[in-house]
N, CA, C and O atoms as a GROMACS GRO file, in nm:
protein
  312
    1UNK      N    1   8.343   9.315   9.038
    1UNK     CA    2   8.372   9.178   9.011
    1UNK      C    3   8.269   9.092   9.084
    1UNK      O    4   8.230   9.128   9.195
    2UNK      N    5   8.223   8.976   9.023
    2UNK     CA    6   8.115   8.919   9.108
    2UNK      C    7   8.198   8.758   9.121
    2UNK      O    8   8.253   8.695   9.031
    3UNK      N    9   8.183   8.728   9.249
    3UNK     CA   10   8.231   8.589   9.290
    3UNK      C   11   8.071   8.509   9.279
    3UNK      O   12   7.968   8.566   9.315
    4UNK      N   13   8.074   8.369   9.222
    4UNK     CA   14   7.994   8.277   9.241
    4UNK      C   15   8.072   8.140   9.275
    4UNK      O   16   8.144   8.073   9.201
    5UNK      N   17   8.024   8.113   9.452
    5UNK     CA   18   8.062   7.974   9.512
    5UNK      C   19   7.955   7.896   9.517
    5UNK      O   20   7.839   7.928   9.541
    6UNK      N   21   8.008   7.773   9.488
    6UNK     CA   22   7.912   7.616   9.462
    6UNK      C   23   7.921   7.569   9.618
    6UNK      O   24   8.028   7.543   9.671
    7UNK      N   25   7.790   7.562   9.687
    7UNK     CA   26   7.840   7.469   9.795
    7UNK      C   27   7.759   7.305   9.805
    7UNK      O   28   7.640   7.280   9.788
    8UNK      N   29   7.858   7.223   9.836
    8UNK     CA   30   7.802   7.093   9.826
    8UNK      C   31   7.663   7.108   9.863
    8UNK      O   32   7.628   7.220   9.900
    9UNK      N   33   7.556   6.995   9.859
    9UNK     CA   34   7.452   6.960   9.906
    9UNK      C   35   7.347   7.095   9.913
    9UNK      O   36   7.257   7.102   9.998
   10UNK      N   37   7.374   7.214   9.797
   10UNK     CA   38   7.305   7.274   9.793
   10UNK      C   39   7.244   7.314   9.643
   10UNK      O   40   7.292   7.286   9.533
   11UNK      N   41   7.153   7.369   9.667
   11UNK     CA   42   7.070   7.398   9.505
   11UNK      C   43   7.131   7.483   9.426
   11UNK      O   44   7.151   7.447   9.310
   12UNK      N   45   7.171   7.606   9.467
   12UNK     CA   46   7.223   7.734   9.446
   12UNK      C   47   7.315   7.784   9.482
   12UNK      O   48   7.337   7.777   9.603
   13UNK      N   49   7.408   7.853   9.400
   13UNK     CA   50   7.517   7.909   9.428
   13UNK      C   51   7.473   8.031   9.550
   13UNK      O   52   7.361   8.062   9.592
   14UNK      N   53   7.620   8.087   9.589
   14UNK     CA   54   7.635   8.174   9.658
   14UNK      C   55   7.698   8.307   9.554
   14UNK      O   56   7.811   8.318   9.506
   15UNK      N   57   7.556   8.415   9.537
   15UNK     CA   58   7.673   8.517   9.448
   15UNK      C   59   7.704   8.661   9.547
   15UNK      O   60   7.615   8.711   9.616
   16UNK      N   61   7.796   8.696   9.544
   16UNK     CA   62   7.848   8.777   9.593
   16UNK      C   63   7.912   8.920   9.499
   16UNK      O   64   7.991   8.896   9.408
   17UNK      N   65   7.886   9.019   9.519
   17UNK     CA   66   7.943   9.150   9.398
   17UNK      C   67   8.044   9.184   9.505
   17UNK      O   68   8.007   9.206   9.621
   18UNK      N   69   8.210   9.192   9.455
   18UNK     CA   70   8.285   9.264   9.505
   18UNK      C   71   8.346   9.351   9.417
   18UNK      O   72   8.338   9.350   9.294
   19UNK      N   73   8.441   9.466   9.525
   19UNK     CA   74   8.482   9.588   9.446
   19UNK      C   75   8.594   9.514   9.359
   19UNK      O   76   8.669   9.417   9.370
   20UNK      N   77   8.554   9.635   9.247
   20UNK     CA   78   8.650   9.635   9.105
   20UNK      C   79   8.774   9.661   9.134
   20UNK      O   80   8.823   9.753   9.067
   21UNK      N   81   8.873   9.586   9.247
   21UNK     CA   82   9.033   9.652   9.248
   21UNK      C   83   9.095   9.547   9.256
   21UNK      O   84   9.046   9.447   9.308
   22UNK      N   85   9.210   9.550   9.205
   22UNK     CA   86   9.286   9.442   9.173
   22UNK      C   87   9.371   9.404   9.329
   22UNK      O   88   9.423   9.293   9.344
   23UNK      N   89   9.375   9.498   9.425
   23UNK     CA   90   9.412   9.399   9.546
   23UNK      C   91   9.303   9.348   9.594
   23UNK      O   92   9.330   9.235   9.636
   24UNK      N   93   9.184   9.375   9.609
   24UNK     CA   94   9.081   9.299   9.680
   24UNK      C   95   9.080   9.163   9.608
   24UNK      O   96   9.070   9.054   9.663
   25UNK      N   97   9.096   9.193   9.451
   25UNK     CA   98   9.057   9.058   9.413
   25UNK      C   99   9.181   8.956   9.432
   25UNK      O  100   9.148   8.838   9.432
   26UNK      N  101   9.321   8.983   9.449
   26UNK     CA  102   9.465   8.931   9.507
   26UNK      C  103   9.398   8.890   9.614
   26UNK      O  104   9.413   8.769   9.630
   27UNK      N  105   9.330   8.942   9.694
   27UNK     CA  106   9.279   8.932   9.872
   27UNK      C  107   9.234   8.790   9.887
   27UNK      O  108   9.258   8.686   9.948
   28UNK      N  109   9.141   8.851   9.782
   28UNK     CA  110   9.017   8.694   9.813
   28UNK      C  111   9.026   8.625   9.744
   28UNK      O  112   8.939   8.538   9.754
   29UNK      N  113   9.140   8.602   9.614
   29UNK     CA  114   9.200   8.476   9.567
   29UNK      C  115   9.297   8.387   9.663
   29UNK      O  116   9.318   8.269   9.634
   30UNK      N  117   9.347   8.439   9.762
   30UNK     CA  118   9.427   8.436   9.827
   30UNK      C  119   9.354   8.334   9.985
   30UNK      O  120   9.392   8.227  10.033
   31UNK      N  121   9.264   8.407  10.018
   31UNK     CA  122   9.164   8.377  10.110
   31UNK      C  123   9.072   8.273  10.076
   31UNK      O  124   9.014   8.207  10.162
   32UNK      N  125   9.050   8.247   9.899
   32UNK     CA  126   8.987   8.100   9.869
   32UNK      C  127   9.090   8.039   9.868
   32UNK      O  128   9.061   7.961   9.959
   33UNK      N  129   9.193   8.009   9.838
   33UNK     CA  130   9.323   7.911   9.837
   33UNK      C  131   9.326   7.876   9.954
   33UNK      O  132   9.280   7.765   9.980
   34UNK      N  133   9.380   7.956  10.058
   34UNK     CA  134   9.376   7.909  10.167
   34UNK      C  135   9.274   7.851  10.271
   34UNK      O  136   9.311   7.809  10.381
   35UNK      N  137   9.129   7.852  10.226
   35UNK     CA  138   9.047   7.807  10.306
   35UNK      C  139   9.021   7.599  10.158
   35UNK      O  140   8.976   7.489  10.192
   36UNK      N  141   9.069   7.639  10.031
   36UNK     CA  142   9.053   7.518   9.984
   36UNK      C  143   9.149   7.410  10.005
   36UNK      O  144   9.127   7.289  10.009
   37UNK      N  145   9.280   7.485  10.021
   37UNK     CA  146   9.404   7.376  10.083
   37UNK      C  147   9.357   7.352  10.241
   37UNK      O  148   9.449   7.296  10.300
   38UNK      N  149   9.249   7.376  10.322
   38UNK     CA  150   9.235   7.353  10.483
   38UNK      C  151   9.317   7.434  10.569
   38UNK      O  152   9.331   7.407  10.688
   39UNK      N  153   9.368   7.521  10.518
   39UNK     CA  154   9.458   7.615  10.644
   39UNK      C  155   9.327   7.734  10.757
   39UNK      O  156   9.323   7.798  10.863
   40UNK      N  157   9.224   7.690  10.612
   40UNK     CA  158   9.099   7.786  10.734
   40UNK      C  159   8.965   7.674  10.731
   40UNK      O  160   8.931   7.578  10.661
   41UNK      N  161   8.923   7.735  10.826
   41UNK     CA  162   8.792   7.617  10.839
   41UNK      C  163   8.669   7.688  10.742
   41UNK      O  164   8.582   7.629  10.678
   42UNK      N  165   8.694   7.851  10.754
   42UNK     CA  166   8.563   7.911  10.721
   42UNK      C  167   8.617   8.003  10.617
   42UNK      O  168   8.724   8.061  10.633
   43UNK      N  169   8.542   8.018  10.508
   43UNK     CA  170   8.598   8.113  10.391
   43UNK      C  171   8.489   8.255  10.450
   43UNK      O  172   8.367   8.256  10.432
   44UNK      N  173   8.572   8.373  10.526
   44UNK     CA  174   8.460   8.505  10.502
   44UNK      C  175   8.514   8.605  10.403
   44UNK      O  176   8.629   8.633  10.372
   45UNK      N  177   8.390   8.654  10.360
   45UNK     CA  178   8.375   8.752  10.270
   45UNK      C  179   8.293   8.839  10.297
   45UNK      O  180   8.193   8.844  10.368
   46UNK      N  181   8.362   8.930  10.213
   46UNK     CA  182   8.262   9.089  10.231
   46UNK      C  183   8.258   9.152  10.132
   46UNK      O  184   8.346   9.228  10.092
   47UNK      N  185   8.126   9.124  10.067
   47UNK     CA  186   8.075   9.253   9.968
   47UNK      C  187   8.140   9.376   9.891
   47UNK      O  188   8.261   9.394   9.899
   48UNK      N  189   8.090   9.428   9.845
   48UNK     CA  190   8.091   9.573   9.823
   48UNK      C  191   8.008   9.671   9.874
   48UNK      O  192   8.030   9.791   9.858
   49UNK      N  193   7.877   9.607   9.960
   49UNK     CA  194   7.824   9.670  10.043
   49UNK      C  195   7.839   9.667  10.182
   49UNK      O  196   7.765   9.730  10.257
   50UNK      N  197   7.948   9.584  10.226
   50UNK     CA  198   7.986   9.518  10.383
   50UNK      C  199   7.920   9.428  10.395
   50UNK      O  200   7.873   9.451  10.506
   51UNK      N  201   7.881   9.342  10.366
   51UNK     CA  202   7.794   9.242  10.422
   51UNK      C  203   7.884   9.096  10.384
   51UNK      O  204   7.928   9.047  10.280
   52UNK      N  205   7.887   9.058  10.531
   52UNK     CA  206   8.022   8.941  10.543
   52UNK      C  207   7.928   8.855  10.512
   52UNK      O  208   7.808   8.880  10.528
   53UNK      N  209   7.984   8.718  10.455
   53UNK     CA  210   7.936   8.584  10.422
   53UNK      C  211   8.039   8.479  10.463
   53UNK      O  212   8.156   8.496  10.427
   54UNK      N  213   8.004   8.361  10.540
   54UNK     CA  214   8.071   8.290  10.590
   54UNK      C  215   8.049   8.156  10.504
   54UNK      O  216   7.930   8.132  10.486
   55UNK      N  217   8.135   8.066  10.449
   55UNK     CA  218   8.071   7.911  10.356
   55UNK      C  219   8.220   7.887  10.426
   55UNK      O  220   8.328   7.946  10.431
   56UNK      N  221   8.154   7.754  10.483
   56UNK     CA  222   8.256   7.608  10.546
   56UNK      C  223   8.355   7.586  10.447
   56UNK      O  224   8.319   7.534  10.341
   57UNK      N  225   8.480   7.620  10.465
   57UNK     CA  226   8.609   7.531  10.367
   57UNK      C  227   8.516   7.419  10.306
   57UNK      O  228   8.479   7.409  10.189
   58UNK      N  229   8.482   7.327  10.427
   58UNK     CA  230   8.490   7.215  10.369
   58UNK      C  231   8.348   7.214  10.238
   58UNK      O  232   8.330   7.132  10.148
   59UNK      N  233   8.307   7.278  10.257
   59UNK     CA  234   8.102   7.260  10.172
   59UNK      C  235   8.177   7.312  10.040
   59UNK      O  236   8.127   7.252   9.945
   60UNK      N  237   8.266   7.391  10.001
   60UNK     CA  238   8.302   7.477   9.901
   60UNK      C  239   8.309   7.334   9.745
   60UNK      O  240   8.386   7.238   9.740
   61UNK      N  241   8.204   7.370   9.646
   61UNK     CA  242   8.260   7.281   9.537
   61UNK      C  243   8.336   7.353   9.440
   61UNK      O  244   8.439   7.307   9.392
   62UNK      N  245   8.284   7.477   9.406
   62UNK     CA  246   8.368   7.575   9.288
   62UNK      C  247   8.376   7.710   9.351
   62UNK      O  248   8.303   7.742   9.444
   63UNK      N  249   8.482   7.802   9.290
   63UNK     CA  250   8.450   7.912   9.288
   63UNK      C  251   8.490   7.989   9.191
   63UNK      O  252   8.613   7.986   9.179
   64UNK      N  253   8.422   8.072   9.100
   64UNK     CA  254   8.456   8.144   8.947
   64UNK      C  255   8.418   8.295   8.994
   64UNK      O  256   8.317   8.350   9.040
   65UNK      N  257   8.510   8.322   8.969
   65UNK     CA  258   8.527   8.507   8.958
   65UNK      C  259   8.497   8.530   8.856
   65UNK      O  260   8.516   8.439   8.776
   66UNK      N  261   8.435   8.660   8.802
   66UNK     CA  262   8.364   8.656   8.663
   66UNK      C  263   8.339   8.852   8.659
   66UNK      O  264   8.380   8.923   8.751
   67UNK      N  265   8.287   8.892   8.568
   67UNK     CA  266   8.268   9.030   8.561
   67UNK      C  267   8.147   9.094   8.604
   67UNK      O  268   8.050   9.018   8.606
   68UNK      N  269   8.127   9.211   8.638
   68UNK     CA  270   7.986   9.228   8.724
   68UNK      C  271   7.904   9.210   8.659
   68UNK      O  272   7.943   9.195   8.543
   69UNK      N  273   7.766   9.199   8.674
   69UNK     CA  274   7.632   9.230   8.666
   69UNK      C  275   7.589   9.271   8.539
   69UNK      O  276   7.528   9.211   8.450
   70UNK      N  277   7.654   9.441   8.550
   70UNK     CA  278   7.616   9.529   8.435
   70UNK      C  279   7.681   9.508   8.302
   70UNK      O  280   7.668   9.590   8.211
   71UNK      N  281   7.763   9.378   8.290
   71UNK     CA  282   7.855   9.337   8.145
   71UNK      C  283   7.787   9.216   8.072
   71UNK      O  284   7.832   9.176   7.965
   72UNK      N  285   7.678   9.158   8.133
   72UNK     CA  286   7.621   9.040   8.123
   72UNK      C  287   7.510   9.121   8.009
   72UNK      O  288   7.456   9.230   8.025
   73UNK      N  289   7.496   9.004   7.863
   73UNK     CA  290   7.402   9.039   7.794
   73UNK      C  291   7.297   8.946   7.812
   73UNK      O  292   7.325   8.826   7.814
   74UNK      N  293   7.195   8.980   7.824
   74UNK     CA  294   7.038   8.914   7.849
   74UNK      C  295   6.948   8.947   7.738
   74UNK      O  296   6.978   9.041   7.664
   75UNK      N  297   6.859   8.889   7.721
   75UNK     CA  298   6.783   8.882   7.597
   75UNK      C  299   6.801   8.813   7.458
   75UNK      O  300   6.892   8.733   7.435
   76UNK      N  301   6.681   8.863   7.345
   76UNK     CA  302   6.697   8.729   7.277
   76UNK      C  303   6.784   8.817   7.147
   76UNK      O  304   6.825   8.758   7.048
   77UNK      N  305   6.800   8.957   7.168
   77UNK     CA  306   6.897   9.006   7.027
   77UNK      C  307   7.017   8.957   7.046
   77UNK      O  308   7.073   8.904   7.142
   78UNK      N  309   7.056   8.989   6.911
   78UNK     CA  310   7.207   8.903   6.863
   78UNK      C  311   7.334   9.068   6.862
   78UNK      O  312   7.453   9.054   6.834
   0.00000   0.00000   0.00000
């Protein structure tokens, strides 16, 4: 599953690939809610390779969960 967060005053999203399981993704739906209602200051995350990422509650503009990488069609065939 790949998360992409918008943070204010920046150019580019933040993309992140996490594992394909339906509690992780409960986890960190759970963990954006609560850092967008202010109960956390800092939204962290971690990969599918371990690698934590920290974005300020407050900087957060969107965040869309979406399907990995390898489901995305590119190019110009139909």
């Amino acid at each position: 599953m790949d998360i992409r967060i918008g943070v204010t005053q920046a150019p580019r999203e933040i993309s992140l690939e996490m594992a394909d399981d339906e509690k992780v993704h409960a986890k960190i739906r759970a963990a954006v809610e609560a850092a967008l209602e202010g109960k956390s200051a800092v939204l962290w995350l971690t990969d599918k390779r371990g690698k934590e990422t920290a974005i300020p509650s407050a900087k957060i503009a969107f965040v869309e969960f979406g399907a990995p990488n390898g489901d995305r069609k590119m190019g110009f065939g139909s």
